[in-house]
N, C-alpha and C positions, 0 to 999 in steps of 0.2 A: 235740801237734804233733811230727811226725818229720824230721828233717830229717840228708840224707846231703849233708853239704859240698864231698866232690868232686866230686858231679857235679849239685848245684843241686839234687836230689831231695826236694820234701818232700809228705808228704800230711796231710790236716788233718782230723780226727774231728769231728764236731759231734753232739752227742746231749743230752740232759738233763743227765747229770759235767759233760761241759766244758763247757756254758750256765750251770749255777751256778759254776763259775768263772771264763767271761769270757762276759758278755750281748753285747758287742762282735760275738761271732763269728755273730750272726744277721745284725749289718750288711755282715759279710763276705760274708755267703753272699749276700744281698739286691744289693750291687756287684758279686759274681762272675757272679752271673745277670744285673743289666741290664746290665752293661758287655761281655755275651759270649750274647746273648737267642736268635741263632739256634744254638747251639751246643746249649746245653740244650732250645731248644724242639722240635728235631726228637726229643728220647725220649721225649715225652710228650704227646698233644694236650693243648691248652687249656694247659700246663706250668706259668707262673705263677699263674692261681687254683687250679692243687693242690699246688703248695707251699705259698700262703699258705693255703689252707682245710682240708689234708689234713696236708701233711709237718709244715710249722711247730707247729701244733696238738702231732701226734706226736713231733715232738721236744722239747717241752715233755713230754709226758706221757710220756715217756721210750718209747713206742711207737716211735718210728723214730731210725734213726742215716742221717748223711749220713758217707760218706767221698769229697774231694775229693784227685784227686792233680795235682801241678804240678812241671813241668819249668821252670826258673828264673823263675819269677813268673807263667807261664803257668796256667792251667789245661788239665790233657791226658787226663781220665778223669773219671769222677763214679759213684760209686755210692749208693742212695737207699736204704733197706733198711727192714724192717717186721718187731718183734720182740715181736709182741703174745703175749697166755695162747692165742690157739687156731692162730696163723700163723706163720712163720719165712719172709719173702719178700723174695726179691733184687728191686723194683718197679724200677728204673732200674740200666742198666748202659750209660756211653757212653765212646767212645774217637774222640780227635781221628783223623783216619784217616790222616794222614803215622807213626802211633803203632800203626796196626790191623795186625793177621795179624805183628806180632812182640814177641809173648807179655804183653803189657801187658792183656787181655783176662782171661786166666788169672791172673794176677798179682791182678786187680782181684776175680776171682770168688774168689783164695784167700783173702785179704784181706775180703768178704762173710763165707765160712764162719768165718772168727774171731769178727767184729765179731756175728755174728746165732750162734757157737755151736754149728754144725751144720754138716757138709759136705753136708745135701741137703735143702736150701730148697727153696719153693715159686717156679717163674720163671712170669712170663708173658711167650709171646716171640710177634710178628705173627709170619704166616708168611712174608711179603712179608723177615722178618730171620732167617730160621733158617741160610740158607745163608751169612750170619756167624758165625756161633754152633755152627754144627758140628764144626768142631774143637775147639772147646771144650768143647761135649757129649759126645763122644768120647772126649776124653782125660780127663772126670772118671766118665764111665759111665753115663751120664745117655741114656735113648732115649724116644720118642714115644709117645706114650700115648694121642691124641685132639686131636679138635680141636673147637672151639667156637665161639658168635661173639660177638666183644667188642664188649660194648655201648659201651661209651664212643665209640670207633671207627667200630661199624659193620662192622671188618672180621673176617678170620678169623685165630684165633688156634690153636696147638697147644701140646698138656698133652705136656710130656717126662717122663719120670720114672727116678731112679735104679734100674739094673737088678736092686738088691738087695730091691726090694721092690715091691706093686703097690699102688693107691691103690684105694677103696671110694668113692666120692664120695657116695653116703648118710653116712659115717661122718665126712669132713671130720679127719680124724687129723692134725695136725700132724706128727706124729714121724713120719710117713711124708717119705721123699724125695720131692720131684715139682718139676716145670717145669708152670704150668698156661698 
């Protein structure tokens, strides 16, 4: 846990390390969700049974890290992240929106590139959200690649990818950048 005292800033890691040293921090995460359910439920359909059927699992199995950021007891950003042997994926990136389009976005993505390792994960971003995310994509280099449609959804989604390289999607390369 980080915590900047002048200005109430703290963000809180939750992954497999700091589950074996406070089991506590899943009940964190479990009050942070129902006590604040539409906040998180608009990143995710269905958001509750894939935390508890997907993430939770994952962060047991040291596959996923959560990073929650909060402004004096708040929660004001959430990032959900996926750090398996064939995938490096930013799956959830949210920001309370009195917080949105002044750099707390970026902040959150740079903060992703630590925690997963890499500055060019795999995103997957609705289209219906891109024109939030484009400054974002922008300013890390990151451009569109395809688009596809996500089942979970139903709706359509676009593959961005870091300009520095291009993806084979027979090949499925991790070490490749991309936004899928």
């Amino acid at each position: 846990m980080k915590v900047d005292k002048g200005s109430h800033k703290m963000g809180l890691l939750i992954n497999r390390r700091t589950l074996e040293c406070d089991q506590n921090l899943l009940s964190v995460l479990e009050d942070a969700v129902e006590s604040d359910l539409p906040f998180f439920a608009r990143a995710y359909p269905d958001f509750c049974l894939w935390l508890r059927a997907t993430v939770i699992p994952g962060l047991v199995s040291g596959e996923r890290s959560i990073w929650i950021e909060q402004r004096d007891e708040s929660i004001v950003g959430l990032l959900i992240l996926k750090h398996s042997k064939v995938e490096r994926k930013l799956c959830t990136l949210r920001v309370r929106e009195p917080l949105q389009n002044r750099g707390m976005g970026m902040r959150l993505f740079e903060r992703a590139f630590d925690v997963l390792g890499t500055d060019e994960p795999l995103l997957s971003v609705a289209d219906s959200n891109l024109p939030k995310f484009q400054r974002i994509f922008d300013h890390f280099g990151f451009r569109k690649e395809g688009q596809y449609h996500e089942w979970i959804t139903g709706s359509i989604s676009t593959s961005i990818h870091d300009t520095w390289s291009t993806v084979n999607t027979a090949e499925k390369d991790s070490t490749k950048p991309r936004i899928a």
